[in-house]
N, C-alpha and C positions, 0 to 999 in steps of 0.2 A: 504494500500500500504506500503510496506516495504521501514524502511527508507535509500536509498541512502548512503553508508559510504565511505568516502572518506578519503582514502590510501594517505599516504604522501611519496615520495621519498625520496631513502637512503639521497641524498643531505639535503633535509629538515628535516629528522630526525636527522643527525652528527650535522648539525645548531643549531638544540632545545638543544642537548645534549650538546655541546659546551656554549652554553647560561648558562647552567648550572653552570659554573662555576664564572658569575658574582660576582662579589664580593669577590670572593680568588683570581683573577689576573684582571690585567686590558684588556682589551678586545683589544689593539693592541697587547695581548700575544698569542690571542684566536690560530692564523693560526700556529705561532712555535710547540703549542702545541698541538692541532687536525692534522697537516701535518704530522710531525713524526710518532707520533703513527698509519697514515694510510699507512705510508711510510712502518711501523714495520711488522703490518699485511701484506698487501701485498707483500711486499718480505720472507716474513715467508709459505704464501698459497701458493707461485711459488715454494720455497723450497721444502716445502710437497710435492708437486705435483712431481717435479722431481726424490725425493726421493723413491717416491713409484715407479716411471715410471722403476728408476736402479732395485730395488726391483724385479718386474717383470721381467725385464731383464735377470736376473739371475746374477745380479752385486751387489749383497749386500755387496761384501767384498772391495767396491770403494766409500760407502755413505758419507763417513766422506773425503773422497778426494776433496780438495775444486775446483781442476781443472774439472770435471767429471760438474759440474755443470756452472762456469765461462765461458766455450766450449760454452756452451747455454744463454749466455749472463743474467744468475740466481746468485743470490748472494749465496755464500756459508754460514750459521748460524751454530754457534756451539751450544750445547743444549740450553745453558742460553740466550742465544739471540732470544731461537725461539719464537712465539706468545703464545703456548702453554704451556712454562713453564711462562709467564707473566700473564695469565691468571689464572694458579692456585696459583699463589702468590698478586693475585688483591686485596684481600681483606686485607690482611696481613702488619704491619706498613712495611715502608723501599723499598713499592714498586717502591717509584719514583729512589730510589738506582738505583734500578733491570733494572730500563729501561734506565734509563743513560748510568750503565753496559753493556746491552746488546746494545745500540746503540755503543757507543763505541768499543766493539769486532765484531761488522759487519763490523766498519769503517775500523780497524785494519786488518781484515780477507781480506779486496776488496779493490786492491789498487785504481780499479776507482773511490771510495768514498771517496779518501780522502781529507778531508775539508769539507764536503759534512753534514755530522750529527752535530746535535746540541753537545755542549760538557757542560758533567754534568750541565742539562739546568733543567730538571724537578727538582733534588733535589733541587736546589737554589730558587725555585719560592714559597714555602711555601702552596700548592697546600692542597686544606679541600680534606682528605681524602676518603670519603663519595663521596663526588661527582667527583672526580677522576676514583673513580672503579666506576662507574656511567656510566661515560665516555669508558670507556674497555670495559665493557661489551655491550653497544652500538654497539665499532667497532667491538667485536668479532662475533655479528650477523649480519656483512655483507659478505655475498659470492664476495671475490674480483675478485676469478675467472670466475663468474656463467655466463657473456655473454661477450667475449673477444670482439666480433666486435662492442658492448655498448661502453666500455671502460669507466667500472664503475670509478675506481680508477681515470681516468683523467678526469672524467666527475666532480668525488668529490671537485677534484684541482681546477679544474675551476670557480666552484659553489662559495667552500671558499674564493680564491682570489677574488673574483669579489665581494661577501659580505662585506669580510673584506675592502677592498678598501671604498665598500660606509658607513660603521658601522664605519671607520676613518677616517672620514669626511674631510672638505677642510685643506690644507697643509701636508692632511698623505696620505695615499695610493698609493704610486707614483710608487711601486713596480707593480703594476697591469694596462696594458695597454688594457682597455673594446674590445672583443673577436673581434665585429661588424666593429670597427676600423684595427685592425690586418689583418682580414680576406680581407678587402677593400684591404690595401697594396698591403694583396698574389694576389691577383687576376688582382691588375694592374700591376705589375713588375715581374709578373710569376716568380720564384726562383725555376725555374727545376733540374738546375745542375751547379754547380760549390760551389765556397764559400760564406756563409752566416756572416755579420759581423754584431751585433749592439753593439755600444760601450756603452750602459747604458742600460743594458739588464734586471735590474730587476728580476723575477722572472721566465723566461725566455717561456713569454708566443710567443713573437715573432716566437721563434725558432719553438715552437709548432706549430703549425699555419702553417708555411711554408711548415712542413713536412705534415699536414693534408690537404695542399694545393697539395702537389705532390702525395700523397694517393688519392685523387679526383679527380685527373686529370690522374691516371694509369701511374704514375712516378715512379721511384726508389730512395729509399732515401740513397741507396748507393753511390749515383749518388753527393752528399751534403755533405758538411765537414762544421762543425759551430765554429764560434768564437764569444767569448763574453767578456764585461768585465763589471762589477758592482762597485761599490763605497760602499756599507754596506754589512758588512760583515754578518749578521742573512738572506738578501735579499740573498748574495751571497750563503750561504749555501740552502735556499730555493729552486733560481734557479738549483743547481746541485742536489736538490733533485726532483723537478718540473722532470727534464730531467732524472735523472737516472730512475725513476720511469716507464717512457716509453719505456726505454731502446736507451735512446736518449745520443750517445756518443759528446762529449762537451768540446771544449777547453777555459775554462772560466777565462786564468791565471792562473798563479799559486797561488793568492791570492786575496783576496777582492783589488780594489785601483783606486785612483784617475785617470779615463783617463787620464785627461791633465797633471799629474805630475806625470806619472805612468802607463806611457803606456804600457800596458803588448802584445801590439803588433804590435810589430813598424816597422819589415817589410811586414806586411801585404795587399796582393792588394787581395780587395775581389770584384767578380762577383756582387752580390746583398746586399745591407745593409739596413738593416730595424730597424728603432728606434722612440722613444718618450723620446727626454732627458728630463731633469727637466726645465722645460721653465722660461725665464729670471734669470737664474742661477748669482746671483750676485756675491758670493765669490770663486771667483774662479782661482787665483794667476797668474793673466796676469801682471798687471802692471811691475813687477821687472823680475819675474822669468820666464815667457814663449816668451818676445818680437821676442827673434832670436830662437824661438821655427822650425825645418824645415816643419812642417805641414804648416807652416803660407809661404813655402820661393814660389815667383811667384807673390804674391800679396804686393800691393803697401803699405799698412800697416797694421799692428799683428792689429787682435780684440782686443780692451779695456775695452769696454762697459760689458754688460751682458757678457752670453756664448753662448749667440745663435747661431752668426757666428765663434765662437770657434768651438761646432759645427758642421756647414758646414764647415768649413775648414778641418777640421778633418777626416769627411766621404771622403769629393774628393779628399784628399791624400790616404786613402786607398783605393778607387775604382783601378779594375782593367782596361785595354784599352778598356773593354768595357762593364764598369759595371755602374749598375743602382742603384738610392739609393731615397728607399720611408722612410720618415721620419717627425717626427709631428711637428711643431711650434708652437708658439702663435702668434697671427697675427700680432702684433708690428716688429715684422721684415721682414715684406712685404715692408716697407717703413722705411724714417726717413734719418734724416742727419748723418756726421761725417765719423768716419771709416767707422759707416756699410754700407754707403751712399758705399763707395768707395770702398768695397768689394764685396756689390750688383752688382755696377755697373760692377766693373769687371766680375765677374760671369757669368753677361748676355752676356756681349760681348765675354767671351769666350764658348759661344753659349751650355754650362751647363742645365740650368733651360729649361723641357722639358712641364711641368705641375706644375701649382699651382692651389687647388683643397681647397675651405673655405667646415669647414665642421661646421654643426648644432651645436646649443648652446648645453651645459647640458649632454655630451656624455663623460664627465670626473666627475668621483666619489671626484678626490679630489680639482675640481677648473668649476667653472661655465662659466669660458670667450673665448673665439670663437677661434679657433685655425685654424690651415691649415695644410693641406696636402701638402709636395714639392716632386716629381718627379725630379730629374738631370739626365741626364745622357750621358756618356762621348762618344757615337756612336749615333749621330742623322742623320747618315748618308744612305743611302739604303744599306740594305744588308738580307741575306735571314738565317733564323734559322730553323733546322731540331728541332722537339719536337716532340719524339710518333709516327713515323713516319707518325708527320704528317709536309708540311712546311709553314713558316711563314713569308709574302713579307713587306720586313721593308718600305714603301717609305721614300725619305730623304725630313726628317724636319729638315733642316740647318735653322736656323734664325728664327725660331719659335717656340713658346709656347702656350700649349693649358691652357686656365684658365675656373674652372670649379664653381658653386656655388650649394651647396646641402643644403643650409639652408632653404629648402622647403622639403625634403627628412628625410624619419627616420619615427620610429613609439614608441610607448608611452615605458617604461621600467621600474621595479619598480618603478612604480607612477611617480617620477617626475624626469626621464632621460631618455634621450633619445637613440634608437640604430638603424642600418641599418639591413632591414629584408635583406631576402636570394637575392627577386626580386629587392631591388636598388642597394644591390654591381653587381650583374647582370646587371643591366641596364648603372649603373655608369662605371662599367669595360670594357663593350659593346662600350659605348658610346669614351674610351679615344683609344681604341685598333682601334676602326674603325679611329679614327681620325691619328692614326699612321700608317693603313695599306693600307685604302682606300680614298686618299681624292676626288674621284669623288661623294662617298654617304655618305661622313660627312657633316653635315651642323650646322651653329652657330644655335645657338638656344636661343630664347630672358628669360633672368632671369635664364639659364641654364649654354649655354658654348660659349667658342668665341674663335677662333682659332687666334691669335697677331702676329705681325710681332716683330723682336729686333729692328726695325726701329720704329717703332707704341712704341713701350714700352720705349725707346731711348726719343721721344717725349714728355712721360709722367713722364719724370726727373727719368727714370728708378725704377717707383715704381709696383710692383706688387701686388697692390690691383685689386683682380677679377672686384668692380663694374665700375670702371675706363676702362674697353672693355667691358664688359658682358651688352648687351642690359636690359634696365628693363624699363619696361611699368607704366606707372602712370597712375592709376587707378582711381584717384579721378577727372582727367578731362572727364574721360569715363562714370560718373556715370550722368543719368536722373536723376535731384533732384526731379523732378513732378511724372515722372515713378514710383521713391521710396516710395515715401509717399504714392501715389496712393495702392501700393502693401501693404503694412503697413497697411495701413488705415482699407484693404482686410480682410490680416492674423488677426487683432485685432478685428472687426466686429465678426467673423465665432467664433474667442477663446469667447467672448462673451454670444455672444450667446446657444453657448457647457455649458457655464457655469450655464447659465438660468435655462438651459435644469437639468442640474445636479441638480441645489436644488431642484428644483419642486420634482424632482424623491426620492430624502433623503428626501423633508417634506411631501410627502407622503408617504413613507415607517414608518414613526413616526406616522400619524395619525392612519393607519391603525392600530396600535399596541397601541392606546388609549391616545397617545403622542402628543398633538397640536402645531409644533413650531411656 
């Protein structure tokens, strides 16, 4: 029988080849420097591609016109920037020169890229030769355009960030928010049309998502304007490459910067806001500098603590009149005294908090502790949405909040993380939408969901810990201690004897062959 050979994925091949370079850089450099380079090619094979299309056209005397191509949302290369000419200089010293250079004259050439490329980032990294053109010749044997509705190139993105997040283990990765997560979001806060905001957007997987949410639902992503803002500027640059790469147009600031000291958007009310900040963010210049910040004006006292409810205050200032905002926590701000005691409290009674949804340990690459999901949002009231024409009966949930518990939900993920298959954000997203559209066939459900009143929640010193409504059964009163052992007793009898059964059959396999054991 012929042996089986088993084909590895371009993903898992750029990974090996990326691995390669262990030991000339350190391996939180891996993604700057496999992302560009596939950022290179691929905007180089669209080029090609268009290039020939004029060609044919009988437009060859318009090839070099950068307009004729940008029309098509294609980045314009001038020769030394193409992947072609990096290629036959791969092997040759001064290539990392060459690809600085030609990053650089793309940035220059496309004004939507600018900020966007690394600047003179490979010459400074001192990169082994050898394994560099190693690395080229890897990406130059991937067809980026060989199945568009694949969506190699964003599959590649995917791949790496989600690698690199768990290859930089707990305190790094903070740029990549796990797909399983993101995709739960889209699907409970639908972000069909209007504006998308997250204010610590990382790498801008969020954005992704939502538009592969309205792709899968037979939406228009014309229909969608995004805004973002990051704090690290290498993240920053990622993100607008993340995005450009899809041809996902992106108002990210004008700069890398600090939200809360630098808010690059300050009159902004956005529809839908989807984020994962950096959880219990310590330093973060409340004390002196943000107290009469206006984000904070309405509430009875500015956050001081962490940044959690920084925050929340943050997003419900820019929500529009009737916008919705899914966004990650760590569970320490479900509860607890002081301001955020007195910020919660307000929040809930200004009838905000729609869902709070605990999700599974281990579904974060760079931190192992139990976080949550919050739903807000500022129309709890009945009213009716056309989407695809199809339409959608809001009933009003004044004075209530659904809380949800999924720490029984998820299936296994590189070895030891966790992620939600396609069937639980399905059932999950089922599960909150029915409780928003129909409450004759929503029903609490024990260890699952529990529908709260702000009265009930009012009672429980205004804490939003899910197992404080959410029924849970105790199982260790339920158990026949006689029954169990009985059964035990069963199972270990039957292995026993299997076992018997087993050597008999090995010490006569030995005798027969002149072997006595």
């Amino acid at each position: 029988m012929a042996k089986k050979v088993q084909t590895k994925s371009t993903e898992e091949i750029l990974w090996d080849a990326a691995n390669k370079l262990r030991g000339s850089i350190e391996p939180s450099e891996y993604k700057h420097v496999v992302l560009s380079l596939i950022f290179l090619k691929f905007a180089s094979d669209k080029f090609a591609k268009r290039r020939e299309e004029l060609i044919a056209e009988g437009k060859e005397a318009f090839v070099d016109i950068p307009e004729f191509y940008q029309a098509d949302n294609i980045f314009y290369l001038p020769e030394e920037s193409r992947w072609t000419y990096i290629i036959e200089q791969a092997k040759q010293e001064g290539i990392t020169l060459k690809v600085d250079s030609a990053l650089k004259t793309i940035e220059q050439k496309n004004k939507s890229l600018e900020g966007a490329l690394p600047d003179n980032y490979f010459s400074r990294l001192g990169l082994d030769q050898s394994k560099f053109s190693s690395l080229l010749d890897t990406i130059n044997n991937i067809d980026t355009l060989k199945d568009e509705a694949q969506d190699i190139v964003g599959r590649v993105y995917e791949y790496f960030l989600s690698k690199f997040a768990i290859a930089e283990g707990k305190g790094k990765g903070e740029f990549y928010t796990p797909k399983s997560i993101v995709n739960l979001i889209a699907e409970m806060i639908e972000p069909y049309k209007g504006k998308i905001y997250d204010p610590s957007c990382g790498s801008g997987g969020m954005f992704v998502q939502s538009l592969k949410f309205i792709e899968r639902h037979q939406g228009n992503k014309k229909d969608i304007s995004i805004y973002g803002q990051e704090l690290t500027n290498t993240t920053f640059k990622l993100a607008k490459m993340n995005l450009a790469i899809r041809g996902i147009s992106a108002n990210l600031g004008s700069k890398a910067a600090d939200t809360f000291g630098d808010d690059q958007h300050k009159e902004l009310k956005a529809d839908y806001i989807m984020a994962n900040p950096p959880f219990n963010l310590k330093d973060w210049r409340a004390e002196n500098e943000l107290t009469d910040d206006p984000r904070w004006a309405g509430y009875e006292v500015p956050p001081k603590s962490n940044a959690n409810y920084a925050w929340i205050l943050n997003m419900i200032s820019k929500l529009s009149q009737n916008g919705v905002a899914g966004f990650i926590l760590a569970n320490g701000a479900l509860s607890g005294s002081g301001e955020e005691y007195k910020i919660r409290k307000q929040i809930i009674e200004n009838d905000l908090v729609e869902a709070i949804v605990i999700l599974p340990r281990a579904m974060f690459y760079s931190t192992d502790i139990s976080v949550t999901l919050w739903i807000l949002n500022k129309n709890k009231k009945e009213h009716i949405v056309e989407v695809n024409d199809a339409t959608k009966n809001y009933r009003d949930r004044t004075g209530e909040v659904l809380f949800m518990d999924l720490r029984q939900k998820g299936e296994p993920f590189e070895k030891k993380f966790t992620q939600f298959s396609e069937q639980d954000i399905e059932q999950i997203a089922g599960t909150y939408h029915t409780w928003q559209q129909h409450n004759d066939t929503y029903q609490d459900i024990a260890e699952y969901c529990y529908s709260a009143t702000v009265e009930e929640i009012s009672k429980k010193d205004y804490s939003l810990v899910p197992s404080k409504y959410i029924e849970f059964v105790n199982r260790d009163e339920q158990i026949d201690y006689n029954e169990q052992m009985q059964s035990l007793q069963a199972d270990l009898k039957e292995l026993f004897a299997q076992e018997a059964v087993l050597k008999q059959e090995v010490a006569n396999v030995f005798k027969s062959l002149g072997y006595e054991l």
